[in-house]
PyMOL Python script that loads the backbone (N, CA, C, O; Angstrom):
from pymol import cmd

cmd.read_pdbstr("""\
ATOM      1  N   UNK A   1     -19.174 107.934 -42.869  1.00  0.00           N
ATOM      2  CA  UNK A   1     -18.447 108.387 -44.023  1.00  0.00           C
ATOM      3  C   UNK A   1     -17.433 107.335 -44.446  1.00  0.00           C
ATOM      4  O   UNK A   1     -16.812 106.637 -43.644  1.00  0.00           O
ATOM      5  N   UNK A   2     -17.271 107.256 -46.247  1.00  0.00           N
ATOM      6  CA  UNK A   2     -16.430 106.503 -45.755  1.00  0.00           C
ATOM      7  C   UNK A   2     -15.272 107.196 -46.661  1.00  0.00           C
ATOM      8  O   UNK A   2     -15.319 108.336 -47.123  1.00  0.00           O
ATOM      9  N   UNK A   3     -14.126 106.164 -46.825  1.00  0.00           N
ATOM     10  CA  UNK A   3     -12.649 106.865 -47.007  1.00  0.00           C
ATOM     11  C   UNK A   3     -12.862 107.919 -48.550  1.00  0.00           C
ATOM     12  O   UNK A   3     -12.432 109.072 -48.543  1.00  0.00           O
ATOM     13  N   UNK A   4     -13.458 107.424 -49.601  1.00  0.00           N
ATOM     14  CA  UNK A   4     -13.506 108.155 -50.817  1.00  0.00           C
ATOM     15  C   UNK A   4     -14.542 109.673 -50.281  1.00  0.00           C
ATOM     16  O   UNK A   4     -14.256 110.848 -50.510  1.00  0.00           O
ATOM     17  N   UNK A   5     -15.428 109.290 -49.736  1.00  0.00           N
ATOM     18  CA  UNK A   5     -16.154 110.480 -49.293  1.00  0.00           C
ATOM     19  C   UNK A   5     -15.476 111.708 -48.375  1.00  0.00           C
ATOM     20  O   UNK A   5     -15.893 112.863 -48.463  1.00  0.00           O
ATOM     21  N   UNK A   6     -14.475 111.352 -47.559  1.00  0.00           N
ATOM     22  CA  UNK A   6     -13.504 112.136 -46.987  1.00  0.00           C
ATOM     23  C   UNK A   6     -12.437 113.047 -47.567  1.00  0.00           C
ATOM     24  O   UNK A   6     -12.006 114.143 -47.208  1.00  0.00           O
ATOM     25  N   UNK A   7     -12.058 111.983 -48.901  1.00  0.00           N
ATOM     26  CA  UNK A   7     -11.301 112.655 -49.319  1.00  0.00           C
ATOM     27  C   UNK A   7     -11.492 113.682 -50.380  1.00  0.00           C
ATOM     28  O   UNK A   7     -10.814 114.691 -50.578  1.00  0.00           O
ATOM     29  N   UNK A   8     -12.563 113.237 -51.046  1.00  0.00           N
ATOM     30  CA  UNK A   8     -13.430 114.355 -51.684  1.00  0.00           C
ATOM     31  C   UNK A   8     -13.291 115.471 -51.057  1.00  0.00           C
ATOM     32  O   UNK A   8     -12.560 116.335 -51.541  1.00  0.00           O
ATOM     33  N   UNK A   9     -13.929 115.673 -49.913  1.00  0.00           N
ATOM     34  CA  UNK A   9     -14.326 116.478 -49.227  1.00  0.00           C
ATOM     35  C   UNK A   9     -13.032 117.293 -48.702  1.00  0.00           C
ATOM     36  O   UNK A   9     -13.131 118.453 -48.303  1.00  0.00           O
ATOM     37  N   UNK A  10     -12.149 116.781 -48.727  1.00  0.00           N
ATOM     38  CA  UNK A  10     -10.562 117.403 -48.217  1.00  0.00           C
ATOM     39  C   UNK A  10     -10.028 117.818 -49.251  1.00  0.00           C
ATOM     40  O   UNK A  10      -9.158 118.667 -49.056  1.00  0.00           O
ATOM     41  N   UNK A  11     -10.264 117.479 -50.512  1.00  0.00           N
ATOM     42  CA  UNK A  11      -9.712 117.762 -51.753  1.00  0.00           C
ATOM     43  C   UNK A  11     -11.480 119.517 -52.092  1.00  0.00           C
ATOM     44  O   UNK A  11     -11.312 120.615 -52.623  1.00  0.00           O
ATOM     45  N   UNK A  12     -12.244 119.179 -51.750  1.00  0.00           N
ATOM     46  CA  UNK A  12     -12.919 120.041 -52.130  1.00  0.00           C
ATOM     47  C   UNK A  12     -12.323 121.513 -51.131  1.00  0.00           C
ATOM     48  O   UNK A  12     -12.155 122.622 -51.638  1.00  0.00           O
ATOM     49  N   UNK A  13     -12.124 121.259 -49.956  1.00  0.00           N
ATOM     50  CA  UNK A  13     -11.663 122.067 -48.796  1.00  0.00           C
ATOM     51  C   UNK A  13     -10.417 122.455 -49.414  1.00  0.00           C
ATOM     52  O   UNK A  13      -9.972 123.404 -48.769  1.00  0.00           O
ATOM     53  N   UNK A  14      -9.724 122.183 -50.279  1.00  0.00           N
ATOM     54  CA  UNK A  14      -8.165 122.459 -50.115  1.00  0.00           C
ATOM     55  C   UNK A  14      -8.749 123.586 -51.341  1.00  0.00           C
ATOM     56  O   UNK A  14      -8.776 124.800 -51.140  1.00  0.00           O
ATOM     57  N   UNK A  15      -9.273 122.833 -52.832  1.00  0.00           N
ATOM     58  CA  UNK A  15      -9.747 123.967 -53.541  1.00  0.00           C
ATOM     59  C   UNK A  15     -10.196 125.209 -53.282  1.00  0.00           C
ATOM     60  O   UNK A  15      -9.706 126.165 -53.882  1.00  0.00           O
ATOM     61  N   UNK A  16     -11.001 125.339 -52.528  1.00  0.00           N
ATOM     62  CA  UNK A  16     -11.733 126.582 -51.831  1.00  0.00           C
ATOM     63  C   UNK A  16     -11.024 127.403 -51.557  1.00  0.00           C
ATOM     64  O   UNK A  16     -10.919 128.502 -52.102  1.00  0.00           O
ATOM     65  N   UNK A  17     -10.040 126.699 -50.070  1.00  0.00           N
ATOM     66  CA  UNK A  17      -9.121 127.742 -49.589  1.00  0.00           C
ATOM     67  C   UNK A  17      -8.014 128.477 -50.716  1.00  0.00           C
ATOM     68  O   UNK A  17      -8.001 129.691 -50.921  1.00  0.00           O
ATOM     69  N   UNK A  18      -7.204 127.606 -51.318  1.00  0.00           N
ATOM     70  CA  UNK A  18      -6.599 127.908 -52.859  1.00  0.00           C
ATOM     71  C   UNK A  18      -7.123 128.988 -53.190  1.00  0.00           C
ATOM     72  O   UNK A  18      -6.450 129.998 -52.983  1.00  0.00           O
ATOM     73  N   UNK A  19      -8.220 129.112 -53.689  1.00  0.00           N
ATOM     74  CA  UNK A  19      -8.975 129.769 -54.547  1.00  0.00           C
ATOM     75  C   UNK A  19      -9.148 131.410 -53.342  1.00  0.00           C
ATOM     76  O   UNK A  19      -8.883 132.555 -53.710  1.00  0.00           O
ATOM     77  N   UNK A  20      -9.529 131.105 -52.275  1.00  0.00           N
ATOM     78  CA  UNK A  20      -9.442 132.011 -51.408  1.00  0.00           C
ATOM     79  C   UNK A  20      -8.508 133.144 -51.115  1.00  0.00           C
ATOM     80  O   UNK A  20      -8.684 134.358 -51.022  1.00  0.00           O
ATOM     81  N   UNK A  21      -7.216 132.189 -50.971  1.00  0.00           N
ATOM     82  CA  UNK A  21      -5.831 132.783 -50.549  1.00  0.00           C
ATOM     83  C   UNK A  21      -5.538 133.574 -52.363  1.00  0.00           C
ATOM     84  O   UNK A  21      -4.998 134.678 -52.428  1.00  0.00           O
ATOM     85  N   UNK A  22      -5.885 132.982 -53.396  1.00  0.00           N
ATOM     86  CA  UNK A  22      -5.372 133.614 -54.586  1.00  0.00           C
ATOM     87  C   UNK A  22      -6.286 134.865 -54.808  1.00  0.00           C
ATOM     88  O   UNK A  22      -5.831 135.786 -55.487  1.00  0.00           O
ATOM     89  N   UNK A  23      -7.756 134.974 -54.193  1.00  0.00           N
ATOM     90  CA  UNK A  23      -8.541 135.481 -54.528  1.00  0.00           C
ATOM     91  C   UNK A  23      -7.970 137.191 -53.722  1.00  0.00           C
ATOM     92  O   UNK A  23      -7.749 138.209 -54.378  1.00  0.00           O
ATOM     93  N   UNK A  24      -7.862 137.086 -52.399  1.00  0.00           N
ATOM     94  CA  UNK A  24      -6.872 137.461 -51.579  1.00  0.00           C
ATOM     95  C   UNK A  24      -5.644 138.508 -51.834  1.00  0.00           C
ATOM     96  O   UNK A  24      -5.494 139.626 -51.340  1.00  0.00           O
ATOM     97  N   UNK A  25      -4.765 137.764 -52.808  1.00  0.00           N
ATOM     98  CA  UNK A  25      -3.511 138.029 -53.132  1.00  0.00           C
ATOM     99  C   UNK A  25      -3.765 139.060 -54.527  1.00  0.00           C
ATOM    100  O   UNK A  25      -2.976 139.983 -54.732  1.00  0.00           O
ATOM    101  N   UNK A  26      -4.615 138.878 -55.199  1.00  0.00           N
ATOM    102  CA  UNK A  26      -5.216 139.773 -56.746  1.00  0.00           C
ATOM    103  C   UNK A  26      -5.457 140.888 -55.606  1.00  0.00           C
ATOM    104  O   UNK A  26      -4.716 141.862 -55.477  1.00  0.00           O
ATOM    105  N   UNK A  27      -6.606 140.625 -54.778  1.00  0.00           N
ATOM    106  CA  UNK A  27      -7.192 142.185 -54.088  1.00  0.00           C
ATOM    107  C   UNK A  27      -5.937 142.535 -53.314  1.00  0.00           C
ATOM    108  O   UNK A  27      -5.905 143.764 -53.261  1.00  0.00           O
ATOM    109  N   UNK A  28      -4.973 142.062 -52.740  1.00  0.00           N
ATOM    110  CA  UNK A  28      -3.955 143.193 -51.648  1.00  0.00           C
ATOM    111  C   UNK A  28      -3.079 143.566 -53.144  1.00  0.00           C
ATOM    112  O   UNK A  28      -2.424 144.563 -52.840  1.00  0.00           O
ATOM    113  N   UNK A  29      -2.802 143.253 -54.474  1.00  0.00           N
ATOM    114  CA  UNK A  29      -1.909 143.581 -55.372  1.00  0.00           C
ATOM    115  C   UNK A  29      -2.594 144.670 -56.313  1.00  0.00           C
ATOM    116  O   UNK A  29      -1.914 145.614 -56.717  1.00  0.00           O
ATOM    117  N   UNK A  30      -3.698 144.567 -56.600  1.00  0.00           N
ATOM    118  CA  UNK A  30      -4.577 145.162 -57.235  1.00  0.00           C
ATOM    119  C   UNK A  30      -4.804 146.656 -56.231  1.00  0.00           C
ATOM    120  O   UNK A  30      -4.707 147.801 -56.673  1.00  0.00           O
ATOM    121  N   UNK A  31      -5.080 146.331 -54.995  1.00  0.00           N
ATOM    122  CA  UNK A  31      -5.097 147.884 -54.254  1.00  0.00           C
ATOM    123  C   UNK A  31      -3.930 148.498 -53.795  1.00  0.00           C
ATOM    124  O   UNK A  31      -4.025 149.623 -53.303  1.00  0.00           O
ATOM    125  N   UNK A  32      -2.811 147.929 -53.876  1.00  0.00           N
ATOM    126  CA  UNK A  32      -1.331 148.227 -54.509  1.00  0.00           C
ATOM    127  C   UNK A  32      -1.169 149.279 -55.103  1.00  0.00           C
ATOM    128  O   UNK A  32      -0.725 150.341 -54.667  1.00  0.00           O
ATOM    129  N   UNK A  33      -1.766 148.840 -56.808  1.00  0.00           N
ATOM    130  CA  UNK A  33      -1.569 149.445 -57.746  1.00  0.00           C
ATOM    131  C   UNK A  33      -2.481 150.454 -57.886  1.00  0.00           C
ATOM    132  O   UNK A  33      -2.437 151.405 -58.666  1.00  0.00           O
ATOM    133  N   UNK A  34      -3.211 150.209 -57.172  1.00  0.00           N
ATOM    134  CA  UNK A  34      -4.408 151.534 -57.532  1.00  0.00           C
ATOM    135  C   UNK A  34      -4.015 152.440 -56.852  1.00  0.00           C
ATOM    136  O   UNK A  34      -4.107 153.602 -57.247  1.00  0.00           O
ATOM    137  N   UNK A  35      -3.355 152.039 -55.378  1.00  0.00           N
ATOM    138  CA  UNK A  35      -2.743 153.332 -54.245  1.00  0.00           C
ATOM    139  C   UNK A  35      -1.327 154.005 -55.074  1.00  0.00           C
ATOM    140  O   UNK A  35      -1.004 155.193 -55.071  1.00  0.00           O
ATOM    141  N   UNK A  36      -0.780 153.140 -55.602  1.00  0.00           N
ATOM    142  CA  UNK A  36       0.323 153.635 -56.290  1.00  0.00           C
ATOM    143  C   UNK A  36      -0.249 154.667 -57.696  1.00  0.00           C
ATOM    144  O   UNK A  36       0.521 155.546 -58.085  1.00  0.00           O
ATOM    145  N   UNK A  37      -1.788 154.469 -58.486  1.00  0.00           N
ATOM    146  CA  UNK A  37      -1.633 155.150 -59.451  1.00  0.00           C
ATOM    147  C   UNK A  37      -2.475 156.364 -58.909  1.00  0.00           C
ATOM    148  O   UNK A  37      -3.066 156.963 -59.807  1.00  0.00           O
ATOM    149  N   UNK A  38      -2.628 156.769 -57.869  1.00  0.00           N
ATOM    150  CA  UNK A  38      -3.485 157.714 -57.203  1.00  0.00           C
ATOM    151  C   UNK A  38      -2.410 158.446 -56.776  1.00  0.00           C
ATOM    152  O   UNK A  38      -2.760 159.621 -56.666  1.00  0.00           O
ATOM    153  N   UNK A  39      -1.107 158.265 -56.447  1.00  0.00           N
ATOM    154  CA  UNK A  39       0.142 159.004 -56.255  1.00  0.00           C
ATOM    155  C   UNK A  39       0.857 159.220 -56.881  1.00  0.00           C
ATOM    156  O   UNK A  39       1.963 159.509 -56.423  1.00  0.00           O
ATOM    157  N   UNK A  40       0.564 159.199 -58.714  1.00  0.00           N
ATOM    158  CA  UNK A  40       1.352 159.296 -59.302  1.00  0.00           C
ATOM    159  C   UNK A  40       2.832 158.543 -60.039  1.00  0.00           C
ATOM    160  O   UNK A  40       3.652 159.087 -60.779  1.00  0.00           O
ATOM    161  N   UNK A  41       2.811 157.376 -59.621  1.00  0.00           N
ATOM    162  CA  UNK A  41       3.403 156.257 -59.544  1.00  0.00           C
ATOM    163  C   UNK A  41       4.645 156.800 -58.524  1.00  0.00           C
ATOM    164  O   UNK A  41       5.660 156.105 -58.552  1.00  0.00           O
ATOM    165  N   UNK A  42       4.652 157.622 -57.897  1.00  0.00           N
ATOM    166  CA  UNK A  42       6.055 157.562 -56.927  1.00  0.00           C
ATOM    167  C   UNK A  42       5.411 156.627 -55.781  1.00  0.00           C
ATOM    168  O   UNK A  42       4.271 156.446 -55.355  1.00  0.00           O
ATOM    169  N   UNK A  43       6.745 156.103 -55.478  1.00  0.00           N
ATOM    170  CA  UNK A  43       6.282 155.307 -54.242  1.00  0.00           C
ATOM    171  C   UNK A  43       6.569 155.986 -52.644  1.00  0.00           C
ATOM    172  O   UNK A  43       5.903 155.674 -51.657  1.00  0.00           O
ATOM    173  N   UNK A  44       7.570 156.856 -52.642  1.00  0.00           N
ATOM    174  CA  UNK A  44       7.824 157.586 -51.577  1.00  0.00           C
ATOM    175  C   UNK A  44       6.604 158.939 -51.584  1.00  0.00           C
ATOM    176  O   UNK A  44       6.025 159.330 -52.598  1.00  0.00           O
ATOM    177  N   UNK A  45       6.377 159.615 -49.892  1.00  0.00           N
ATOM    178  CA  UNK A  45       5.597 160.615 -50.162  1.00  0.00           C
ATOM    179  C   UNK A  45       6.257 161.868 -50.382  1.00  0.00           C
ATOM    180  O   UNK A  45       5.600 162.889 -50.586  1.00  0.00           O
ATOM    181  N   UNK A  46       8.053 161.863 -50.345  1.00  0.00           N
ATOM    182  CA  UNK A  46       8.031 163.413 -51.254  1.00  0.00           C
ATOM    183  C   UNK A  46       8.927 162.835 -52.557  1.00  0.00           C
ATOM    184  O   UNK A  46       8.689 161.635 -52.697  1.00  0.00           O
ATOM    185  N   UNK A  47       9.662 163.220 -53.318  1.00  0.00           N
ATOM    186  CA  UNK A  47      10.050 163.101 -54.217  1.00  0.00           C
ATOM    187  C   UNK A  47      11.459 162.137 -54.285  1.00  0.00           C
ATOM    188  O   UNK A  47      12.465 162.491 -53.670  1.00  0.00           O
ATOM    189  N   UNK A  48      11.434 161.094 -54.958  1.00  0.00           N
ATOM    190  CA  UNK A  48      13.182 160.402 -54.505  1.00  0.00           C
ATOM    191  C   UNK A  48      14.110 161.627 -55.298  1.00  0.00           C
ATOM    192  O   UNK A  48      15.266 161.746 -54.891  1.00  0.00           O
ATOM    193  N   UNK A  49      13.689 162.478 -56.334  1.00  0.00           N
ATOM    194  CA  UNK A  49      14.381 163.397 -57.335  1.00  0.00           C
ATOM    195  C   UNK A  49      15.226 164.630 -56.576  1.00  0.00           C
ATOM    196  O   UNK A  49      16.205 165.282 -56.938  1.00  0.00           O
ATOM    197  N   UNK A  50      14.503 164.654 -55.502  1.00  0.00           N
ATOM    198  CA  UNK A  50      15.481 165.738 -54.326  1.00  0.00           C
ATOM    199  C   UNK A  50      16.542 165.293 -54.271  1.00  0.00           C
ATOM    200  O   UNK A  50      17.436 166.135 -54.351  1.00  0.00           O
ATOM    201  N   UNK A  51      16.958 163.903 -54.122  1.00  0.00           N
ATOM    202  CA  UNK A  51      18.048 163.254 -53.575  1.00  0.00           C
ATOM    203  C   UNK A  51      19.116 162.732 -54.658  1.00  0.00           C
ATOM    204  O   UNK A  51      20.227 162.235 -54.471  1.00  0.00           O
ATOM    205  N   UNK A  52      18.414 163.008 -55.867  1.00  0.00           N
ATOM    206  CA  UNK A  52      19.578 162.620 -56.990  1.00  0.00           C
ATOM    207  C   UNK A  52      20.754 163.638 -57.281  1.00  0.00           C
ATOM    208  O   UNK A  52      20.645 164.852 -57.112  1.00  0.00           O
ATOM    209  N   UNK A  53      21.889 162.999 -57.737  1.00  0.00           N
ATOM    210  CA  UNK A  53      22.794 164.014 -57.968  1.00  0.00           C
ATOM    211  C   UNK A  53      21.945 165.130 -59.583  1.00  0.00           C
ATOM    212  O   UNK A  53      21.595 166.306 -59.685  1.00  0.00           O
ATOM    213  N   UNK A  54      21.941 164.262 -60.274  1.00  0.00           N
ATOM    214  CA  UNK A  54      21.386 165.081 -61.264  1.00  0.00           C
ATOM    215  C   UNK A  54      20.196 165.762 -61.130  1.00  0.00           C
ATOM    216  O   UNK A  54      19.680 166.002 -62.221  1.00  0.00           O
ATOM    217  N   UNK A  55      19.682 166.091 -60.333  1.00  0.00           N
ATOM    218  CA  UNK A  55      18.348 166.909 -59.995  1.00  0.00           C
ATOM    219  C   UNK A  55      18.340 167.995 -60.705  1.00  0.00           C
ATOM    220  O   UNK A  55      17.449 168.060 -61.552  1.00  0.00           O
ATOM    221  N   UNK A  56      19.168 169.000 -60.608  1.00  0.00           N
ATOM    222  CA  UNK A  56      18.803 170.196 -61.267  1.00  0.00           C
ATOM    223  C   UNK A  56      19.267 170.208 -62.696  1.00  0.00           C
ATOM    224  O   UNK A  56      19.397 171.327 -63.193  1.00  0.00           O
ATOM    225  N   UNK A  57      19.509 169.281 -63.363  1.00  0.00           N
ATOM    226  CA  UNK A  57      19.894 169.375 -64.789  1.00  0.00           C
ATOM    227  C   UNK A  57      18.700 168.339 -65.357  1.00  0.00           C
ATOM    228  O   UNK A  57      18.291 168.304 -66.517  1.00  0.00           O
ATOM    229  N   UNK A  58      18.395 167.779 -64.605  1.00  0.00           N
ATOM    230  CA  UNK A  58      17.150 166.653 -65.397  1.00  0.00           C
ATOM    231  C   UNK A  58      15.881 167.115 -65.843  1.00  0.00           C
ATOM    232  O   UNK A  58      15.130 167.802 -65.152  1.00  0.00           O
ATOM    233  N   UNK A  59      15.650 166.741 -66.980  1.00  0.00           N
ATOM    234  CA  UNK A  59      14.379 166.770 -67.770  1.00  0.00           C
ATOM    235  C   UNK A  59      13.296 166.465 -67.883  1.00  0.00           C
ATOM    236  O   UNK A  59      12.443 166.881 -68.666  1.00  0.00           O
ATOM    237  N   UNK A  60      13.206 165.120 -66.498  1.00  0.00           N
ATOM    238  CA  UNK A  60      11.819 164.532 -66.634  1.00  0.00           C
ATOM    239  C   UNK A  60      10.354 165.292 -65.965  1.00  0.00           C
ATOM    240  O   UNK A  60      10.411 166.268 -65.217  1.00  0.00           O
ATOM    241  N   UNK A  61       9.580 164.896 -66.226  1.00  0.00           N
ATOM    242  CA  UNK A  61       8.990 165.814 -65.520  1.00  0.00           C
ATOM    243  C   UNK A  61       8.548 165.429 -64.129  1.00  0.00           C
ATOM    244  O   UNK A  61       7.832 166.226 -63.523  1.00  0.00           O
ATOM    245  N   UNK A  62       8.973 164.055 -63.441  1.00  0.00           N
ATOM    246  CA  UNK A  62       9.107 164.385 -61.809  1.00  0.00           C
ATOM    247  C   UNK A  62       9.906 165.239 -61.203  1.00  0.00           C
ATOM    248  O   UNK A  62       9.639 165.617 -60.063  1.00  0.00           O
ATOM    249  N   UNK A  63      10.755 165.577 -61.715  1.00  0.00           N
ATOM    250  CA  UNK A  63      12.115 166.571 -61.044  1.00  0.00           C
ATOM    251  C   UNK A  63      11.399 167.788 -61.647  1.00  0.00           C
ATOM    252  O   UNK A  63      11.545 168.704 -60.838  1.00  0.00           O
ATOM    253  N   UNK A  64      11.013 168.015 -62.224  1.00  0.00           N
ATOM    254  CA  UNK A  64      10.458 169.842 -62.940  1.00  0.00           C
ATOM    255  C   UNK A  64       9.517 169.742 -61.696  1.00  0.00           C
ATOM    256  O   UNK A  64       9.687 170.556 -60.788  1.00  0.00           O
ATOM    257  N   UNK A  65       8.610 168.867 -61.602  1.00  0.00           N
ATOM    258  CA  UNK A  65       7.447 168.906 -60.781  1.00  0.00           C
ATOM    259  C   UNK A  65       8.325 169.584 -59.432  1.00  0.00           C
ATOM    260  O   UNK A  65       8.416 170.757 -59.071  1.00  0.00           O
ATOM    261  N   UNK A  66       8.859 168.456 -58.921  1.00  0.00           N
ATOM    262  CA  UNK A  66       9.736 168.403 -57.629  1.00  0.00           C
ATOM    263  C   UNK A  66      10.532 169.854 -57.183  1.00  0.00           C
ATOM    264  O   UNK A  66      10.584 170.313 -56.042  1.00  0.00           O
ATOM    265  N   UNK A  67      11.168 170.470 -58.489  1.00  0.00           N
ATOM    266  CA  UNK A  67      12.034 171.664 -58.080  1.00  0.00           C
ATOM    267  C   UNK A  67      10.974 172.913 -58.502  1.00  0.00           C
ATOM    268  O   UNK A  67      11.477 174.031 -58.609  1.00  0.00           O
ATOM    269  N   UNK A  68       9.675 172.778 -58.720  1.00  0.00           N
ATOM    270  CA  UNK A  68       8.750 173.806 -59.339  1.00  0.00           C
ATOM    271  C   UNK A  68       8.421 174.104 -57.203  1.00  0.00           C
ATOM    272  O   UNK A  68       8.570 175.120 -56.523  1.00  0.00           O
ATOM    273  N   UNK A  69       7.963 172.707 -56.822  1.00  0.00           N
ATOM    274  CA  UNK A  69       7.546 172.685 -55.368  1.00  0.00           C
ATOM    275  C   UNK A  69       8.606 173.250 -54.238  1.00  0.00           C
ATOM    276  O   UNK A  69       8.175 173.760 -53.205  1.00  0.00           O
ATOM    277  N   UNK A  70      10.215 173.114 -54.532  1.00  0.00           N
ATOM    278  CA  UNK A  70      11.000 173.182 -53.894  1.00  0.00           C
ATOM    279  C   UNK A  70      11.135 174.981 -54.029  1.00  0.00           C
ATOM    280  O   UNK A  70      11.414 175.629 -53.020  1.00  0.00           O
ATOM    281  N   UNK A  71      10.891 175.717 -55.461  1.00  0.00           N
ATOM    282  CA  UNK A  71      11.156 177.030 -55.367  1.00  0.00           C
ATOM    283  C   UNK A  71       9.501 177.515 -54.710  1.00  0.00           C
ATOM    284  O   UNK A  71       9.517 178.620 -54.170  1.00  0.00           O
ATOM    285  N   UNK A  72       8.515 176.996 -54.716  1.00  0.00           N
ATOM    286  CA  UNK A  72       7.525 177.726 -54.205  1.00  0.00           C
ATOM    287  C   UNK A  72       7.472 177.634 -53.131  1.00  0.00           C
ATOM    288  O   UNK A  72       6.727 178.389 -52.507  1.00  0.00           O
ATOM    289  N   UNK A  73       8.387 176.488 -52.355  1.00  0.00           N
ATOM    290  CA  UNK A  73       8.683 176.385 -50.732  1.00  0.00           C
ATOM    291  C   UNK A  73       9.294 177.610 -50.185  1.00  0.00           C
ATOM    292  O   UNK A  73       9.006 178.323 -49.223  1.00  0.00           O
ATOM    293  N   UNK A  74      10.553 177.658 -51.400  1.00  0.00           N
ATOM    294  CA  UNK A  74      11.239 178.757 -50.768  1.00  0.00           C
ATOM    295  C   UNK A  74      10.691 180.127 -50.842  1.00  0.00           C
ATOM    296  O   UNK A  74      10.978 181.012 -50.035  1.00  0.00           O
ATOM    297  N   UNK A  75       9.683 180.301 -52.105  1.00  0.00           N
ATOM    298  CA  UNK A  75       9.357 181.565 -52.204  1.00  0.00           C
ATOM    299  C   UNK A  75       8.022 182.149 -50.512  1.00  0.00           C
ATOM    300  O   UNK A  75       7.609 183.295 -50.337  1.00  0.00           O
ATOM    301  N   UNK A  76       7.760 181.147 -49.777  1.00  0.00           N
ATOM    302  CA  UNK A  76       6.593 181.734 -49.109  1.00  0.00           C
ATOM    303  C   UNK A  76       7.387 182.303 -47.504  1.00  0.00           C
ATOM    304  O   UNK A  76       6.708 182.865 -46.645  1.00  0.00           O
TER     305      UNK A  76
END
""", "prot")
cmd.dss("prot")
cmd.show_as("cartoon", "prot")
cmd.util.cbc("prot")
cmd.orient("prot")
């Protein structure tokens, strides 16, 4: 082999891996987002809305959701 043929070949090796590690980084971010839109976009598994001061006056509908679950807790 000689020196231009090596380095080709180290420059082709470096591409690959590149391309690998990025290829990589899309799929662990991409199944991220898909685990996150399968939960509703919360990232915790019960509600962060329990823990806000404004919980029972808020409008959105994670906290309606959240205190709809919290009175059917209490009702059983």
């Amino acid at each position: 082999m000689t020196l231009p043929e090596t380095t080709n070949q180290r420059r082709q090796w470096l591409i690959r891996t590149g391309r690998y590690m990025l290829l990589g980084g899309l799929s662990v971010l991409s199944l991220n987002l898909i685990d996150r839109a399968l939960r509703g976009e919360c990232v915790r598994s019960e509600s962060p809305c329990q823990s806000c001061e404004l919980f029972k006056a808020c409008e959105l509908s994670k906290a309606a959701e959240a205190r709809r679950a919290t009175t059917e807790g209490n009702a059983s």
